[in-house]
Backbone as a ProteinNet text record, in pm:
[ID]
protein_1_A
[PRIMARY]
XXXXXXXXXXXXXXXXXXXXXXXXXXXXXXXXXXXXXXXXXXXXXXXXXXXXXXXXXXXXXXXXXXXXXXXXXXXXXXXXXXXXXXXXXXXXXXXXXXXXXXXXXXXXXXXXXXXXXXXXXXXXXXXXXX
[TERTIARY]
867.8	733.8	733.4	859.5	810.2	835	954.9	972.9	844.6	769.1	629.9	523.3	534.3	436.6	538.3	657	721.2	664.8	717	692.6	497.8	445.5	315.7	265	330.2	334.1	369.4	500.7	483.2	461.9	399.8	330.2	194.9	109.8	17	26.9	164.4	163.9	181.7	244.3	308.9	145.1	63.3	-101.3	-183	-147.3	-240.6	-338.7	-239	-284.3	-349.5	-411.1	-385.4	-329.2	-299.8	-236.3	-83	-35	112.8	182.9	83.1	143.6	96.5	178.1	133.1	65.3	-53.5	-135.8	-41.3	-106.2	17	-38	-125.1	-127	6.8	3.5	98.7	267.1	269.6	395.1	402.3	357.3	336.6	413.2	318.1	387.7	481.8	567.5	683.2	786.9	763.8	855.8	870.9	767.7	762.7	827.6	834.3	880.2	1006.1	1048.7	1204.1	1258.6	1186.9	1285.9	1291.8	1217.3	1224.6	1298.1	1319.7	1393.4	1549	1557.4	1715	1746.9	1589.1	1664.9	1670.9	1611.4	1676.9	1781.6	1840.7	1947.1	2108.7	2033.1	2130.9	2161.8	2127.6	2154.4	2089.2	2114.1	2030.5	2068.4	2169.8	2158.6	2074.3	1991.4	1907.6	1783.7	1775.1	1642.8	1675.7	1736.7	1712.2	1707.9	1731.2	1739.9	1611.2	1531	1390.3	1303.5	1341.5	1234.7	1204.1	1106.1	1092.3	1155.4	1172.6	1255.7	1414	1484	1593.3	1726.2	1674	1742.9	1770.8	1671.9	1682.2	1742.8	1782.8	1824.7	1934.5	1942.1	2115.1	2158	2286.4	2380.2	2400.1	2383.5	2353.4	2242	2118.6	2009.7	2052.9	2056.6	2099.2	2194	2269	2346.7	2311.3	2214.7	2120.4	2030.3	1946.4	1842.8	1922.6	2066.1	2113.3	2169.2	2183.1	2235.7	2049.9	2003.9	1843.6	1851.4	1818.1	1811.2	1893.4	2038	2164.6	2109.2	2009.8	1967.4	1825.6	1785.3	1662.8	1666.7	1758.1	1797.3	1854.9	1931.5	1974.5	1908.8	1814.3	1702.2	1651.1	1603.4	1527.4	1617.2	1704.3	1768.3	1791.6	1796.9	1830.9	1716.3	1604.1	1456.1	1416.3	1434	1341.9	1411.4	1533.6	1650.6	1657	1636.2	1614.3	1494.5	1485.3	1372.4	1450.4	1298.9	1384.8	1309.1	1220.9	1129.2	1045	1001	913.3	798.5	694.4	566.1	494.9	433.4	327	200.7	139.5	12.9	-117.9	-118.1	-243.8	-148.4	-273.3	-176.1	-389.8	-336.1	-485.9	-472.5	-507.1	-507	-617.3	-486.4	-577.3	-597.1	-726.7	-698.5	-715	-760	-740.7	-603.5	-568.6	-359.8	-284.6	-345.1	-264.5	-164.1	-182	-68.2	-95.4	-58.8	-73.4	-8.9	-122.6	-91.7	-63.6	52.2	48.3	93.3	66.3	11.9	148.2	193.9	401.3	371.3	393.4	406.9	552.7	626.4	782.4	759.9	835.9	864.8	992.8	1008.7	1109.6	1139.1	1284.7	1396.8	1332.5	1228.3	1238.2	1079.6	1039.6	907	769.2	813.2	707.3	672.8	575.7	506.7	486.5	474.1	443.8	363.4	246.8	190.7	239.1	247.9	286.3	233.7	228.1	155.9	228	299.6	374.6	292.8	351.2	280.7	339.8	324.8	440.7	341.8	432.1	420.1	486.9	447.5	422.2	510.4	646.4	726	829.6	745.9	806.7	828.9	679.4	634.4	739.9	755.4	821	773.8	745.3	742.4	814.4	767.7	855.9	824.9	877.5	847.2	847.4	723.9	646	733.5
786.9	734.2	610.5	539.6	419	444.1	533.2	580.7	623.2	684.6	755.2	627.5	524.4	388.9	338.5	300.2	280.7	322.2	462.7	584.1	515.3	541.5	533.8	433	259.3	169.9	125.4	227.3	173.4	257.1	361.6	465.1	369.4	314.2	219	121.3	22.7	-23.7	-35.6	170.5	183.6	189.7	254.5	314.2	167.4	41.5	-34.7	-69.8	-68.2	-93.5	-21.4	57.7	156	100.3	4.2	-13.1	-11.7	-28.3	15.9	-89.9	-184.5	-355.8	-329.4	-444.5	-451.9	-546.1	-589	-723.9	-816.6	-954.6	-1048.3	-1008.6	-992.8	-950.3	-851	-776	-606.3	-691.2	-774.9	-835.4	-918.7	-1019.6	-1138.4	-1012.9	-931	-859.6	-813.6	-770.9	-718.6	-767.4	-936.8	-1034.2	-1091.5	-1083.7	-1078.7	-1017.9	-861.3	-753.8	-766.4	-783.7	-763.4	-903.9	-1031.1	-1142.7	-1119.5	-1033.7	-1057.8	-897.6	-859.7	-704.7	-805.8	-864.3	-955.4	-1001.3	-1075.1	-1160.1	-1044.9	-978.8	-851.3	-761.2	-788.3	-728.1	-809.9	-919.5	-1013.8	-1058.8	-1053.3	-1130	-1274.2	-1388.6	-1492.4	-1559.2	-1543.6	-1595.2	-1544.1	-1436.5	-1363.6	-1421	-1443.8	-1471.2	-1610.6	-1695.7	-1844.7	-1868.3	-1776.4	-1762.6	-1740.7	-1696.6	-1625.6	-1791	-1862.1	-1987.4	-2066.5	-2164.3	-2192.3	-2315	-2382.4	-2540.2	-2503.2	-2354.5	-2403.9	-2450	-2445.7	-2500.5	-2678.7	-2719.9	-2905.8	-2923.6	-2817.4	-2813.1	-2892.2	-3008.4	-3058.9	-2979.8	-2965.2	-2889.7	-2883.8	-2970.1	-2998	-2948.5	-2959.5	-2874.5	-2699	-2696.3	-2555.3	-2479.5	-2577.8	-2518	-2485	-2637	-2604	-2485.6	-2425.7	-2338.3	-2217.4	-2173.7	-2049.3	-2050	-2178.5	-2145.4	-2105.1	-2180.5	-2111.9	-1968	-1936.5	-1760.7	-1712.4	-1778.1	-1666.1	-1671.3	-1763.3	-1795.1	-1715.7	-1740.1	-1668.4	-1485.7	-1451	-1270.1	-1249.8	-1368.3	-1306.1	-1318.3	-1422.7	-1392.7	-1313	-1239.3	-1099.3	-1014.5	-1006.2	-892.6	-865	-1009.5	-998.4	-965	-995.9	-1050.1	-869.3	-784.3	-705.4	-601.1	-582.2	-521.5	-552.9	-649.7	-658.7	-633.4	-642.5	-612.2	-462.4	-396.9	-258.8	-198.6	-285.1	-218.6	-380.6	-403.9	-470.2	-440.5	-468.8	-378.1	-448.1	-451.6	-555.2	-510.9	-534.2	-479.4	-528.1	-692.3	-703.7	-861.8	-880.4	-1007.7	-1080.8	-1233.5	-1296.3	-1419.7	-1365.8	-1528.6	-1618.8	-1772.1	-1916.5	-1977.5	-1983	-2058.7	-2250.7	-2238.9	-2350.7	-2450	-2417.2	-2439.2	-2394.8	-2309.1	-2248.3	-2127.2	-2041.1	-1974.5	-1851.8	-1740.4	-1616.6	-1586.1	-1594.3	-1521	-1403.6	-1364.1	-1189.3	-1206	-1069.9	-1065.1	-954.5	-964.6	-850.6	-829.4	-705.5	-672.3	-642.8	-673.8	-674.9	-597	-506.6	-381.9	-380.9	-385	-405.3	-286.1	-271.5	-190.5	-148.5	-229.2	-180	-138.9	-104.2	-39.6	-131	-269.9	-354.2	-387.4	-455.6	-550.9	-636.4	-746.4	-888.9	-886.2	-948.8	-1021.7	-1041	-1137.7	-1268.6	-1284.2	-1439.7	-1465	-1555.1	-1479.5	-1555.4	-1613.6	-1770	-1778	-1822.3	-1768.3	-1789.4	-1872.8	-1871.8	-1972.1	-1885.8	-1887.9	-1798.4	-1936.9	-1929.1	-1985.8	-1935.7	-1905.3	-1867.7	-1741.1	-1654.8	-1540.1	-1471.5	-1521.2	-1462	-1553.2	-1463.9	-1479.7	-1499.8	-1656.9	-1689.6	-1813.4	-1784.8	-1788.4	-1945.4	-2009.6	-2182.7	-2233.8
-1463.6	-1452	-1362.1	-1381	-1300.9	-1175.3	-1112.2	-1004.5	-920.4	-963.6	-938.7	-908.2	-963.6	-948.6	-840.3	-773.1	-712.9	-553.4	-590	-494.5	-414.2	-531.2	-482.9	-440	-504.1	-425	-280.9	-288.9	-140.6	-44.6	-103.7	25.9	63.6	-37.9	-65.2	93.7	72.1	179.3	263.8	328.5	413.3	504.7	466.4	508.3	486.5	448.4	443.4	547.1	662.2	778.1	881.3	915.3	1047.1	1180.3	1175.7	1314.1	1315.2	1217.2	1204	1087.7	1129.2	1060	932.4	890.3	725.6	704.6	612.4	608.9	506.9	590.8	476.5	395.8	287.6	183.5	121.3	181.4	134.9	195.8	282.8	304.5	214.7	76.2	24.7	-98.9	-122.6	-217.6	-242.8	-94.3	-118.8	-113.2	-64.3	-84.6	-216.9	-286.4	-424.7	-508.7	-505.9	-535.1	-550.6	-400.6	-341.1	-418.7	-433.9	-504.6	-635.2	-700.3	-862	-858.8	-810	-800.6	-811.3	-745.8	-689.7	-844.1	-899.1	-1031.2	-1127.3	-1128.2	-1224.7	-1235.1	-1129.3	-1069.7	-1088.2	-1139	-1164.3	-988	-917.7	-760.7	-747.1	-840	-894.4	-706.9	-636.2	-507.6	-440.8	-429.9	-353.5	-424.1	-474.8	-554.5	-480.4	-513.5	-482.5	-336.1	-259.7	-101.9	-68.8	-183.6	-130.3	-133.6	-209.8	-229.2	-62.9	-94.6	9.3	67.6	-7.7	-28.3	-10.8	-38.2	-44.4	91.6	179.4	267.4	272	217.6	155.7	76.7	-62.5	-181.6	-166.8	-249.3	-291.6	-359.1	-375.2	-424	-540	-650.8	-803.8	-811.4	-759.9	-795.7	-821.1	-661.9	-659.9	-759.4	-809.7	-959.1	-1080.4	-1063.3	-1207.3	-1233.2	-1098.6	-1050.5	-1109.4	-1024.8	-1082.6	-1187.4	-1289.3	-1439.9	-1521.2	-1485.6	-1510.9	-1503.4	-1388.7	-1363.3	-1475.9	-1474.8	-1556.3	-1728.1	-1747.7	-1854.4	-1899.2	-1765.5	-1830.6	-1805.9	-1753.5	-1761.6	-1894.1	-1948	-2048.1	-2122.4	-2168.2	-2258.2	-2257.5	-2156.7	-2135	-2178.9	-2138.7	-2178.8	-2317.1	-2355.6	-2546.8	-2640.3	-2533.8	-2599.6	-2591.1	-2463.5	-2393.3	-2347	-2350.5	-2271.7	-2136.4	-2118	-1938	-1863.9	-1751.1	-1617.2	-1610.3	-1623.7	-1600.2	-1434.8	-1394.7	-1326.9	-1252.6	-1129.8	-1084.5	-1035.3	-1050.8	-954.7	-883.8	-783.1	-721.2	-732	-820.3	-862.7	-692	-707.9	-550.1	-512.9	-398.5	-413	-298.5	-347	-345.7	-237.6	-136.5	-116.9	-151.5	-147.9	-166.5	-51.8	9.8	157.1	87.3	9.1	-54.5	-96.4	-110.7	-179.5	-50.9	10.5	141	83.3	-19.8	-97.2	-89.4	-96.9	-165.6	-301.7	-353.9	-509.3	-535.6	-580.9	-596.5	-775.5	-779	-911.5	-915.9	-1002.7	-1087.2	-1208.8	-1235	-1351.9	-1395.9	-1455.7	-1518.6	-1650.1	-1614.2	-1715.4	-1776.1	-1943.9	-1991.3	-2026.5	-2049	-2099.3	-2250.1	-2279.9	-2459.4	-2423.2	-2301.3	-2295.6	-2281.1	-2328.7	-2284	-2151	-2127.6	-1990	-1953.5	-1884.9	-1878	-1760.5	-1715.8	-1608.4	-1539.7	-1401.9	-1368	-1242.2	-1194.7	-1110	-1034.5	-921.4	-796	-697.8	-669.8	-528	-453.3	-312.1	-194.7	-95.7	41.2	139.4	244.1	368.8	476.7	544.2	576.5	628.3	793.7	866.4	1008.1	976.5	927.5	935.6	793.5	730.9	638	522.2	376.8	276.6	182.8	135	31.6	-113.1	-258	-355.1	-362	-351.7	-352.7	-443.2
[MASK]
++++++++++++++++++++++++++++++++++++++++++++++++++++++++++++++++++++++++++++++++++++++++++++++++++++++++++++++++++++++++++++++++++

């Protein structure tokens, strides 16, 4: 089933466009997608690569950030069985904040769902988690 919401997602944003491109919108999402796909995957460096700050990051931060991640998968996992699944439901922009909001749904291992509400920053044409 989730394969099939997968599947259909990203046929979704392959056709968003007719000109071939994808709208930041449908790109905001799949940078979304693709970073919380990473932290579920346990790739807590791929995920922290996706932020937008981390090239400034001191190096003690950056440690603390991925004992976080390693912390908060395993809660999930203990809590939920894990991220079994990511989805990008829409994604909104704020011309206000300057952000795109995209909206994930996280699908657990024990059949539950969660919300959530990412917002990125359009950083030398690439998307990434504020």
């Amino acid at each position: 089933m989730y394969r099939i919401a997968l599947f259909l997602l990203s046929a979704v944003l392959l056709v968003s466009c007719s000109s071939g491109e994808l709208t930041p919108e449908a790109r905001a999402m799949e940078a979304a997608r693709q970073s919380y796909t990473a932290l579920s995957q346990g790739d807590y460096e791929q995920f922290l690569a996706m932020r937008a700050d981390v090239e400034n990051m001191p190096n003690g931060y950056r440690e603390e950030l991925l004992t976080a991640y390693r912390q908060f998968a395993s809660q999930q996992a203990h809590a939920h069985g894990g991220i079994a699944l990511v989805e990008a439901l829409r994604a909104e922009a704020d011309s206000t904040l300057r952000v795109m909001q995209v909206f994930l749904t996280l699908h657990y291992g024990d059949s539950t769902h969660e919300e959530i509400v990412v917002p990125l920053v359009e950083l030398n044409g690439q998307w990434k988690l504020k």
